[in-house]
C-alpha positions as CSV (number, residue, x, y, z in Angstrom):
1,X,97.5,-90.1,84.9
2,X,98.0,-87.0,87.3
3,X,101.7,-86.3,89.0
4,X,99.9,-86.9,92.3
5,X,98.9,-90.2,91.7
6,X,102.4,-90.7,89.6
7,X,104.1,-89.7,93.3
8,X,101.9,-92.1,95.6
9,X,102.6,-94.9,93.0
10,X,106.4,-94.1,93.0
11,X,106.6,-93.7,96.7
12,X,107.0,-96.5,99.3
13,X,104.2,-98.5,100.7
14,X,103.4,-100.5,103.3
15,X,99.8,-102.0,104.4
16,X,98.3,-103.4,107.3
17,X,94.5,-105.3,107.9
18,X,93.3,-104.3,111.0
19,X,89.8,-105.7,110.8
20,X,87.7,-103.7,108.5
21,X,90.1,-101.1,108.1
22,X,93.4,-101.3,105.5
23,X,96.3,-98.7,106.5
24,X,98.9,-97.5,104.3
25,X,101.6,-96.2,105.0
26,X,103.7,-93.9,102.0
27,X,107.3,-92.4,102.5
28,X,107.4,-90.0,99.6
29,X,110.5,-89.3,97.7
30,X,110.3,-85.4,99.3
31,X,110.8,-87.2,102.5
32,X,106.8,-86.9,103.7
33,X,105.2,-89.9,105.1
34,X,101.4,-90.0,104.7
35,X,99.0,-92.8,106.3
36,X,95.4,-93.3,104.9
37,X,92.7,-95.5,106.3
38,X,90.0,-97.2,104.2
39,X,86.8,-99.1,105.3
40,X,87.7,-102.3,103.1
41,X,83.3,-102.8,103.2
42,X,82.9,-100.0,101.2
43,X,86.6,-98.7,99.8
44,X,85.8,-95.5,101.3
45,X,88.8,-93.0,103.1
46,X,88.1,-92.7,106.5
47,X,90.8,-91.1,107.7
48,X,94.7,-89.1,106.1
49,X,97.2,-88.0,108.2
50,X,100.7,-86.3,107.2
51,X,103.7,-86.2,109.1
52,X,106.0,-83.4,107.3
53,X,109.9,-83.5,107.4
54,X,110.3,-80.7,110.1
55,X,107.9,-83.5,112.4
56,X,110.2,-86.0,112.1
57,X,112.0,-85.4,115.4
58,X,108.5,-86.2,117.0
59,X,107.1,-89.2,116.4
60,X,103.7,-88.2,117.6
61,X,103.3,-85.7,115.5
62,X,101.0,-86.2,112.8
63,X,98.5,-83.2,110.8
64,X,95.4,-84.7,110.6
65,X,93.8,-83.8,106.9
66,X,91.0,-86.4,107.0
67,X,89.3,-87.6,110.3
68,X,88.5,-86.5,113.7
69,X,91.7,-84.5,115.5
70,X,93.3,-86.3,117.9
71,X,92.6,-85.3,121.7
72,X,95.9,-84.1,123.2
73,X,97.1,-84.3,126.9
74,X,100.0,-83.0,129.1
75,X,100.5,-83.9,132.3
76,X,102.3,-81.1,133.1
77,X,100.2,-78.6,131.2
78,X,96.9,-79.7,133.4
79,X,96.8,-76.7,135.6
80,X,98.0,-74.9,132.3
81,X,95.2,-72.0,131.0
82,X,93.6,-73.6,127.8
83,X,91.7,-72.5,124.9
84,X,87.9,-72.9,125.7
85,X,86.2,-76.2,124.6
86,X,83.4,-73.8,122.9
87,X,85.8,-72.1,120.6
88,X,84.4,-73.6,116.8
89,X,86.4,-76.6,115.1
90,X,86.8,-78.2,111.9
91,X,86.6,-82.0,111.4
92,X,86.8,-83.5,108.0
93,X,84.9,-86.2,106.6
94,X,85.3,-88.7,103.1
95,X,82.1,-90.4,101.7
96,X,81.8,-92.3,98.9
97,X,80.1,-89.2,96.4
98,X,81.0,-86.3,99.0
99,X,83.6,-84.3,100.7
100,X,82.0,-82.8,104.4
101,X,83.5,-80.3,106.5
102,X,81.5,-80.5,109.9
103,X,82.5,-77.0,112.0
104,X,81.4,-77.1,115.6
105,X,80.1,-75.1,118.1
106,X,78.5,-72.4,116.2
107,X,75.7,-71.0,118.1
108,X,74.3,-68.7,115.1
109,X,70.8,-69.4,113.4
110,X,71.0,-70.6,109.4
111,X,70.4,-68.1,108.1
112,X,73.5,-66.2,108.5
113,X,75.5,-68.5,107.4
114,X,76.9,-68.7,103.7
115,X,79.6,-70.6,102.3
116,X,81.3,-69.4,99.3
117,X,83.7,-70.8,96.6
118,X,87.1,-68.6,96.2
119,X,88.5,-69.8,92.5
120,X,91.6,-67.7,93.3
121,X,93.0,-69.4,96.4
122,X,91.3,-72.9,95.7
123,X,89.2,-73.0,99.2
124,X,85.8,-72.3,100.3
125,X,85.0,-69.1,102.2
126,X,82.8,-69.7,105.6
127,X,81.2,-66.7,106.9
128,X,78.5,-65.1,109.4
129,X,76.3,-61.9,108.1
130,X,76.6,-61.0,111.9
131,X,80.4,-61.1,111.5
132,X,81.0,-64.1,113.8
133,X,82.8,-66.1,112.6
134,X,84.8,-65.9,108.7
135,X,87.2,-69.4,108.1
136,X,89.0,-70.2,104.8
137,X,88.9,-73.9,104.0
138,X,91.1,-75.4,101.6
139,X,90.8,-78.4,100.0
140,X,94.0,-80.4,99.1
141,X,92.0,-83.3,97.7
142,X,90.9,-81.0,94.6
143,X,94.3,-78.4,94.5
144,X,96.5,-82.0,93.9
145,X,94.8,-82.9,90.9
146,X,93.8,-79.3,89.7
147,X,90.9,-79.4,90.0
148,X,88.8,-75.8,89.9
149,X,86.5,-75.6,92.5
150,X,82.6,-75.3,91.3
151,X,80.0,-73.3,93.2
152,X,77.1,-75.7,92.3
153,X,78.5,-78.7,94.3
154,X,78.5,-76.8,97.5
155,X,75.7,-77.1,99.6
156,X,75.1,-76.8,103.6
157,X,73.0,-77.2,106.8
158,X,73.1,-76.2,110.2
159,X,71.7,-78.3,113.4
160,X,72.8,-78.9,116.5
161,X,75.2,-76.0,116.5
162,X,77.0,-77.8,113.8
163,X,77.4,-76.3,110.4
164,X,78.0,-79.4,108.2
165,X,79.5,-78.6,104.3
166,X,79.3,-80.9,101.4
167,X,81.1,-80.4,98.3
168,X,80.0,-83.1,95.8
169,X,82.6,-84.9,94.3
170,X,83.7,-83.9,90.8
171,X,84.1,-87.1,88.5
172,X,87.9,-86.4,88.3
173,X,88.5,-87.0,91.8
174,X,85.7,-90.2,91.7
175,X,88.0,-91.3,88.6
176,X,91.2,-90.8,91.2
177,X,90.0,-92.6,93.9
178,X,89.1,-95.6,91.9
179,X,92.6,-95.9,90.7
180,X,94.4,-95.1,93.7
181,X,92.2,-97.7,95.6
182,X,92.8,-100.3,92.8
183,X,96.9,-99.5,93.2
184,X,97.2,-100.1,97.0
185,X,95.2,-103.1,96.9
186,X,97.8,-104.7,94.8
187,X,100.3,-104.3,98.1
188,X,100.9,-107.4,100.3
189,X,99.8,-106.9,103.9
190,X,102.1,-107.1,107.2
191,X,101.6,-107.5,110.2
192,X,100.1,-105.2,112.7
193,X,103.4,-103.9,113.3
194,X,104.0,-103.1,109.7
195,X,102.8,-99.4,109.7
196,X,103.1,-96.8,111.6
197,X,100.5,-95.3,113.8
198,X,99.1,-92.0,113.2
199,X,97.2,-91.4,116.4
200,X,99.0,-90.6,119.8
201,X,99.2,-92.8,122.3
């Protein structure tokens, strides 16, 4: 048993139904709060979100690890000057057997593109031969149960001006995930008002 999953079985839960979807909601003894999603069809993550202790004065505020960002919107910032909509972005995804990284809005042809493990700093390296575009992308699922990262699960394709990256799941993580899932479905369900939120209003 890893300290990770010894903290999100220590900390305080709460759960919610919301058709196919079970949320849980964990208030960690360092004071984080973390909500997951899962598709109860298929036990798969769908979507973390972290609020940290310095967020805790807003209760909007939530860093989206998992799942699509959240669109934001001010009023008062309307006529504001804002960063262009065809600057590239990073969405994560959870399957059952994979971890993806879709990063949109990248013009460049395939072949340019490489995506390389870095052992040292525990992330992959993304990267243009035509010096476009160079991202670091960590991945906190693997660095919580120390898990070295492996060059041979990392594969990649580009359409659509979408570069989409899968890293396979190593069978330590698969091993996690049952558990974990097995845990919180062992906590009783409230109502919808049970859990907080993670997506602004």
């Amino acid at each position: 048993m890893t300290d990770w999953f010894t903290n999100l079985k220590n900390a305080k839960k709460s759960c919610i139904n919301d058709k196919n979807l079970k949320k849980v909601h964990y208030e960690l003894n360092d004071g984080r709060q973390l909500v997951e999603e899962y598709n109860t069809d298929t036990g798969v993550l769908t979507r973390r979100a972290w609020r940290n202790l310095s967020n805790l004065s807003n209760e909007e505020k939530w860093d989206i690890e998992i799942g699509d960002p959240e669109p934001t919107y001010n009023s008062k910032e309307e006529h504001a000057i804002k960063e262009s909509s065809g600057q590239p972005f990073i969405s994560r995804r959870n399957t059952r057997i994979n971890l993806e990284w879709r990063i949109r809005n990248l013009p460049y042809p395939p072949e340019v593109y490489s995506v390389i493990v870095n052992p040292e700093e525990q992330c992959l390296v993304v990267k243009t031969s035509n010096k476009k575009y160079f991202k670091k992308i960590p991945i906190p699922d693997l660095s919580r149960l120390n898990i070295r990262l492996d060059q041979t699960k990392v594969s990649f394709t580009h359409k659509f001006n979408t570069l989409i990256i899968v890293y396979q799941k190593p069978k330590e993580l698969l091993e996690f995930e049952k558990l974990l899932y097995k845990e919180i479905s062992k906590i009783e369900p409230k109502n919808l008002e049970g859990v907080p939120d993670c997506r602004p209003s």
